[in-house]
VMD Tcl script that draws the C-alpha trace (Angstrom):
set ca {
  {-7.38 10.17 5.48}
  {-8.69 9.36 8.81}
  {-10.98 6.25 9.51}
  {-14.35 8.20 9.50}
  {-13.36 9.94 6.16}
  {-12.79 6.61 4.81}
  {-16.02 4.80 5.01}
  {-17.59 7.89 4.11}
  {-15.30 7.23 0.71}
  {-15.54 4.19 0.60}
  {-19.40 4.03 1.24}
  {-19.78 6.57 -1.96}
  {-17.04 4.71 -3.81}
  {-19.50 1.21 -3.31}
  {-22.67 2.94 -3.81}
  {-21.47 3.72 -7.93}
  {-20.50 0.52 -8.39}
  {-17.22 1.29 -8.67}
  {-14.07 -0.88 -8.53}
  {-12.02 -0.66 -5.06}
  {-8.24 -1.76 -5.20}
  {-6.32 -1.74 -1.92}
  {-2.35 -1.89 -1.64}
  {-0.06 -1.58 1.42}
  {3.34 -0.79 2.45}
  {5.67 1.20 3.82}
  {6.79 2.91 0.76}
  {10.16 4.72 2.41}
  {12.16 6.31 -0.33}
  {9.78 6.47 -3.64}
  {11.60 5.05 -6.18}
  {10.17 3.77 -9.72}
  {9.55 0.12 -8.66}
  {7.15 1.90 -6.16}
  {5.59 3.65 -8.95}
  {5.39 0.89 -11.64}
  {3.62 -0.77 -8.82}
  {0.85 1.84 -7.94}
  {0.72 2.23 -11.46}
  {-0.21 -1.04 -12.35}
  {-2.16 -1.88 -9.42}
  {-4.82 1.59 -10.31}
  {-5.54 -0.75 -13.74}
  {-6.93 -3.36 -11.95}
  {-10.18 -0.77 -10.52}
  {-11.72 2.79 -10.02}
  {-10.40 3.76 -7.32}
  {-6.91 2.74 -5.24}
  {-6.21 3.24 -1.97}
  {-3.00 2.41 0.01}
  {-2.44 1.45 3.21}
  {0.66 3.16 4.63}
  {2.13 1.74 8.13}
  {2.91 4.48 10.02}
  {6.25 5.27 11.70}
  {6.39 3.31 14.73}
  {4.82 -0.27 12.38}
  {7.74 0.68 10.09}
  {10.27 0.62 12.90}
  {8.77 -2.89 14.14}
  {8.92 -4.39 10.63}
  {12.34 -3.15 9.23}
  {14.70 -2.03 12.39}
  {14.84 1.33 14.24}
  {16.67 2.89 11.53}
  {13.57 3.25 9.12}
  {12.09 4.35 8.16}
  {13.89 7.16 6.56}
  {11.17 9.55 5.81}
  {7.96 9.95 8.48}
  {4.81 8.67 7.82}
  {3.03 12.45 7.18}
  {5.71 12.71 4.45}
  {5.53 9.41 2.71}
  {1.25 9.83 3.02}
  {1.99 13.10 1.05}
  {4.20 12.06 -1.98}
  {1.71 8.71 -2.33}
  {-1.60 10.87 -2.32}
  {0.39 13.22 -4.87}
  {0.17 10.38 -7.55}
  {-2.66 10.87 -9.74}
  {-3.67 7.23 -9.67}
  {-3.60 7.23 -5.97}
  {-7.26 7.69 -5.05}
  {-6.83 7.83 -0.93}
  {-4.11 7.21 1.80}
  {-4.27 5.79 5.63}
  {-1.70 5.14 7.58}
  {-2.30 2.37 10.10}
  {-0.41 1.42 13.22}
  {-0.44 -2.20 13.12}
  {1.96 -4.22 11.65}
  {-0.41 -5.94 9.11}
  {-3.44 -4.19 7.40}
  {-5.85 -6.84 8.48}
  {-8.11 -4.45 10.09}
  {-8.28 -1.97 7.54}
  {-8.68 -4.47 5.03}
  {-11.74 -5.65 6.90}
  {-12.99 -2.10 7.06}
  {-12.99 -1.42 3.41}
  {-13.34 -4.19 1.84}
  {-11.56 -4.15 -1.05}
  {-13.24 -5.55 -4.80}
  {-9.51 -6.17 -5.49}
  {-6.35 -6.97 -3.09}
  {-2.99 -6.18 -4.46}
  {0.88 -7.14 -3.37}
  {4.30 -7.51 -4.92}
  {5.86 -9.92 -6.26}
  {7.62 -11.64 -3.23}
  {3.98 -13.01 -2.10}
  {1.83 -15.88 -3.48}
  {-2.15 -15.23 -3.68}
  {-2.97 -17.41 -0.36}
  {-0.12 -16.03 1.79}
  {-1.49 -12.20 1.56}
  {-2.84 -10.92 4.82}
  {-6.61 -10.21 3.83}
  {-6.82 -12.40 0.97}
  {-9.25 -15.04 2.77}
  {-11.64 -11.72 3.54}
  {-11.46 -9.95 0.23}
  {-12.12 -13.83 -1.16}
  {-15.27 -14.34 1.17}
  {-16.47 -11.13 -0.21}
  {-16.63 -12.28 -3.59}
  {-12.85 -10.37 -4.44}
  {-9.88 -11.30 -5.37}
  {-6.25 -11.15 -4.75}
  {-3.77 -9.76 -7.57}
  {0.20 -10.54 -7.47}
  {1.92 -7.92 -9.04}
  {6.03 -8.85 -10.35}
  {8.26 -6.52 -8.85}
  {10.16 -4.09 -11.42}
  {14.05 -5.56 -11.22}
  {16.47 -3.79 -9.50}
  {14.53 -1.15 -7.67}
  {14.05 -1.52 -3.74}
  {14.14 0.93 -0.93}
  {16.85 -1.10 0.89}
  {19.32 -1.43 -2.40}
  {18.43 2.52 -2.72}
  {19.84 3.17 0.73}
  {22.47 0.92 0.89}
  {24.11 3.03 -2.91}
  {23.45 6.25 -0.55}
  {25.40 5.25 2.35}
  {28.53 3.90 -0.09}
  {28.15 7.31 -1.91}
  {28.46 8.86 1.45}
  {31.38 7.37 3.03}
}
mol new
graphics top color blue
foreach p $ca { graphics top sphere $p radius 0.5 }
foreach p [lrange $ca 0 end-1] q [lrange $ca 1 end] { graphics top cylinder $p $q radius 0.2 }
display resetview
């Protein structure tokens, strides 16, 4: 979903009164921590959307070789999920400005963050949101899930 088609959303979303819940990531390599996680966060509102960084933020975050899947791909299997409402990809290496544009009733991230720490979390607040922490599912990340394939592939 491109920027116009999201305030148009989001601007229907608001006028209904319903909840919005934002997530972000990179989400290379779906796995079920990924989708515990969506899952989970979709409870907390109406209507989730998820910031995706795109290729190139991917690359800047976690090394040149990820990620693993492109961003049209990984946009895809997220929007697929039935409690996946919309999906933008954004170039940046934090969602600050998308955060800003659709100002979310409700700010999720995993466990490895604390409220205050959570890029956004001082807008959402002066809005009158709030920001969620959501545990992580043990044993399920995209980096243990690559590192199995590569031993399975030597």
């Amino acid at each position: 979903m491109d920027c116009i088609q999201l305030s148009s959303f989001i601007s229907e979303k608001k006028q209904i009164n319903e909840t919005i819940v934002f997530t972000n990531g990179c989400f290379d390599l779906l796995h079920l921590g990924h989708i515990t996680y969506l899952e989970e966060a979709r409870t907390y509102g109406d209507c989730l959307i998820v910031g995706l960084n795109s290729d190139a933020s991917v690359r800047r975050l976690k090394g040149d070789l990820r990620p693993i899947l492109p961003e049209q791909e990984r946009a895809r299997m997220l929007a697929a999920f039935q409690f996946v409402d919309a999906v933008c990809i954004f170039e940046e290496d934090t969602p600050l400005n998308l955060i800003q544009t659709i100002l979310p009733h409700v700010l999720i991230k995993g466990g490895d963050y604390a409220p205050d720490t959570v890029v956004g979390s001082e807008v959402v607040r002066q809005t009158g949101g709030k920001t969620i922490i959501i545990p992580f599912l043990d044993g399920y990340s995209t980096t243990r899930l690559i590192e199995k394939i590569r031993l399975l592939s030597r």
